[in-house]
Each structure stands twice: as C-alpha cells, then as structure tokens.
C-alpha positions as CSV (number, residue, x, y, z in Angstrom):
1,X,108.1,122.1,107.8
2,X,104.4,121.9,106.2
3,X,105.6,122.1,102.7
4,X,108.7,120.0,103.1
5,X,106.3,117.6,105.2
6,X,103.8,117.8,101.6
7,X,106.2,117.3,98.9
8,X,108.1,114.3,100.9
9,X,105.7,112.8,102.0
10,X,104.2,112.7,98.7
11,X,107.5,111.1,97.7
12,X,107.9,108.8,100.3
13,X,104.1,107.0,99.7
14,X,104.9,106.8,96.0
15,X,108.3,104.8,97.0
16,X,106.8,102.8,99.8
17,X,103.5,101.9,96.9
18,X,106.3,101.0,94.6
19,X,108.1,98.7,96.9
20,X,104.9,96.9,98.1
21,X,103.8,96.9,94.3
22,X,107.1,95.2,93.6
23,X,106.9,92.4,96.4
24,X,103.0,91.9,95.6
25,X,103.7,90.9,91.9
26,X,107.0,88.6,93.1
27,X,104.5,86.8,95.5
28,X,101.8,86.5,93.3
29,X,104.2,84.9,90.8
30,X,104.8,82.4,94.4
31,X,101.6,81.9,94.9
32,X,99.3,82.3,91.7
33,X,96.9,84.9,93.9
34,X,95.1,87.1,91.3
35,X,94.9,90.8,91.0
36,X,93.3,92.4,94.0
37,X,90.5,94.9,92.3
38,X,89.2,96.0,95.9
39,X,91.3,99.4,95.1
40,X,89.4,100.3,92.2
41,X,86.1,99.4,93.3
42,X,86.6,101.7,96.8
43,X,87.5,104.5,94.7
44,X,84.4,104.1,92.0
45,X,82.1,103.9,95.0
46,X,83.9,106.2,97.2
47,X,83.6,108.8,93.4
48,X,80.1,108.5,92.3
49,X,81.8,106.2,89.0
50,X,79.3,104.0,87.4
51,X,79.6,100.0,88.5
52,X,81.5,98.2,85.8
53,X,80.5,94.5,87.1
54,X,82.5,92.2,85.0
55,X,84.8,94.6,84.1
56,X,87.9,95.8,86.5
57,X,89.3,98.7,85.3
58,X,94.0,98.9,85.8
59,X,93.7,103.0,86.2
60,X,90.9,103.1,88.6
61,X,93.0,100.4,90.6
62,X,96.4,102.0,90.0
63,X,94.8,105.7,91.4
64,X,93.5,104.4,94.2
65,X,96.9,102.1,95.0
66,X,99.0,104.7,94.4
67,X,97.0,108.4,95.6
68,X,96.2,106.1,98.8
69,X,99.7,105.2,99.6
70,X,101.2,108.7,98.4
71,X,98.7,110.5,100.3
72,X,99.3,108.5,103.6
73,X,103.3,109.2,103.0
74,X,102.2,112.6,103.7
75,X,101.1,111.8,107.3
76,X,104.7,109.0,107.9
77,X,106.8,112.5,106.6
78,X,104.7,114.8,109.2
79,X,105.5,111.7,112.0
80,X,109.5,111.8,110.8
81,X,109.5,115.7,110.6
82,X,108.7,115.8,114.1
83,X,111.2,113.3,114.9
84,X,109.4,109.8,115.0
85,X,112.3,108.3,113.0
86,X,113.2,104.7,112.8
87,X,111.3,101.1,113.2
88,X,109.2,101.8,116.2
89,X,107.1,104.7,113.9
90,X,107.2,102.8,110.7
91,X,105.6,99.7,112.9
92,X,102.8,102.3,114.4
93,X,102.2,103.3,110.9
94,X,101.5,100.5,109.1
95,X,98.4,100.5,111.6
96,X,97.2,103.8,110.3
97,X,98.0,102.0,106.3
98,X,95.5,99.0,107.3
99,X,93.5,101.3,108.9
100,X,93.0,103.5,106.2
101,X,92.5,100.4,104.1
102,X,89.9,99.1,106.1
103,X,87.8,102.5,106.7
104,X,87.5,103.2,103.0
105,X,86.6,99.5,102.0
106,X,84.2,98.3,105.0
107,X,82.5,102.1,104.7
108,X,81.6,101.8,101.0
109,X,80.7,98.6,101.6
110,X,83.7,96.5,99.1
111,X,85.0,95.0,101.9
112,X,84.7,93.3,105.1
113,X,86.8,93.4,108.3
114,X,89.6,91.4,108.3
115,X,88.3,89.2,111.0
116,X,86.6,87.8,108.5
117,X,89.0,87.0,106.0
118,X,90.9,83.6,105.4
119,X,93.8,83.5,107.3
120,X,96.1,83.2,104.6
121,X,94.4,86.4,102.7
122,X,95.2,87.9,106.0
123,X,98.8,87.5,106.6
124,X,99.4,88.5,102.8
125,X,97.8,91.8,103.0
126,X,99.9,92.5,106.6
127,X,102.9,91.5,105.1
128,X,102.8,93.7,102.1
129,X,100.9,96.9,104.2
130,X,104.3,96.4,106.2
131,X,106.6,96.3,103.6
132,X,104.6,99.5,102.4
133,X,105.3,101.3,105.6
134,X,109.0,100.9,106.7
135,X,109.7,101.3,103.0
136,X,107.8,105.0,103.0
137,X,109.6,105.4,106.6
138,X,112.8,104.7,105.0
139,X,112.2,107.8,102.7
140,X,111.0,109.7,104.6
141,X,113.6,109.3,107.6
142,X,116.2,109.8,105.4
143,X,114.1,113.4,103.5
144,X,113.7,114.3,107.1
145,X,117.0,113.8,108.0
146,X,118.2,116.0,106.3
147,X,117.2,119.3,108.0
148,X,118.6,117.7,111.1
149,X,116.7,116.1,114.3
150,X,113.2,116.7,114.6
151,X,111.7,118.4,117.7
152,X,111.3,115.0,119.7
153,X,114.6,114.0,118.8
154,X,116.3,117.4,120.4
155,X,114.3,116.7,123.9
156,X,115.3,113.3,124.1
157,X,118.8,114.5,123.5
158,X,118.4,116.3,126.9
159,X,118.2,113.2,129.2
160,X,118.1,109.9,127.3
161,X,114.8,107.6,128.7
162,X,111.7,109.0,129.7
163,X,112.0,111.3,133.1
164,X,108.8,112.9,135.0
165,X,111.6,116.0,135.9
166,X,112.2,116.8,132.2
167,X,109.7,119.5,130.8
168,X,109.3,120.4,127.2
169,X,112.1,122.3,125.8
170,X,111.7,126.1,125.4
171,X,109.4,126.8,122.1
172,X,112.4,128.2,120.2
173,X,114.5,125.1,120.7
174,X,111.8,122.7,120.0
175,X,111.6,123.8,116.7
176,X,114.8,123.8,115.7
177,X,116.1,127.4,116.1
C-alpha cells in the first residue's frame, strides 16, 4: 500500500494543484486580484534562498505551489487507501491543505493567521484550498479504487452505522486478504 499510497498520491496533489491553479487564474481574470507571491517567499525562507525584495521569482512560486500540494496528495492517497473515500474526507482534508498553508507561512514569518485577513482575501483562499482538495480526493478515490475497498470500507460492510458490538475485523481481513 506504501508505494501505491507514494506514487498516487503524488499524482493526485499534482491534479488537485492543477485544478485550483486553473480556477485561481479564471477568478483572477473576475476579479483583477494579483499573483499571490506568498509561495515563493515561504519556500526562500523556509531554504536558506537569499531575499529578492522587489523581485518575485515564477519557479520559486510554482515549486512551492506545486511540491506543497503534490506532497500533501501523498497524505489524501494514504486517507483513501485506507478507505476514507468520498466528500466527508476530502472536506477534513482541505483542513490539513490550509493548515499546512498556514504552519509554513505564519512560522517563517510571510504570513499571518487568517483571522487577520480581509474577509474577502479569506473566502478566496477557502474556496480555492477546497477546490484543491475534493479535486486531489477525486484522484485519489478513484487510484484507490482500484485495488478494491480499503480496510474501513470492509468493516463497515459488516454492519452498516456505527455499533459498540462490532470489533475490528481479524488482521488478515482488514487488510485486504
């Protein structure tokens, strides 16, 4: 599961990065909102990369967008693997995307919490950290999928809704043999 987890995952971020790439430029079209260069200045500080003040730099922006996002699919394919398939998960994890987002930003000091923020700036960046996560959750439901239900998925299938009398299923059944 690891390496099939890895490699999908991988996968699945890059899609989800593409998607929300895709709607950020059709809104910023909308609205006339500028570039976001908080990407490229988290990674330079989170690197050790000289400040470039005056000067935003596409690649650092575009590796830290994209490695970000791809890394994270790695953790939504872990979540579908297991059998967290669907809406619900893809909800929780676009917590764990903004999360992620805000760690890295408010620790190196490029950001500040989002309490802070405009509400307008606010709603943008949850809309498009969304659209990031059911898209990755999409690909990597469907990846998942493919090597049948995950572990969770097989105990539900033993008494639909959540029962106090239902145990774990033996080990061997739980994962999948």
């Amino acid at each position: 599961m690891v390496k099939s987890a890895l490699w999908q995952g991988l996968v699945a971020g890059t899609a989800g990065v593409l998607v929300m790439t895709l709607g950020e430029k059709a809104e910023q079209r909308l609205t006339g909102r500028p570039d976001s260069h908080v990407p490229a200045r988290t990674l330079e500080r989170l690197s050790g990369l000289p400040k470039r003040p005056g000067r935003q730099s596409l690649p650092a922006n575009l590796a830290m967008h994209v490695g970000q996002g791809a890394l994270l699919g790695v953790l939504r394919s872990v979540m579908s693997h297991a059998g967290l398939r669907g809406g619900w998960p893809s909800a929780q994890f676009a917590v764990v995307r903004l999360t992620s987002d805000q760690i890295l930003e408010n620790a190196t000091g490029v950001g500040a919490p989002p309490s802070t923020w405009p509400r307008g700036e606010l709603v943008i960046d949850l809309v498009h950290k969304t659209v990031y996560a059911f898209a990755t959750g999409a690909v990597a439901d469907a990846l998942a999928a493919r090597t049948g239900p995950g572990p969770g998925q097989r105990h539900a299938a033993v008494r639909p809704g959540r029962h106090a009398d239902v145990g774990p299923l033996p080990r061997g059944r739980a994962l999948g043999r």
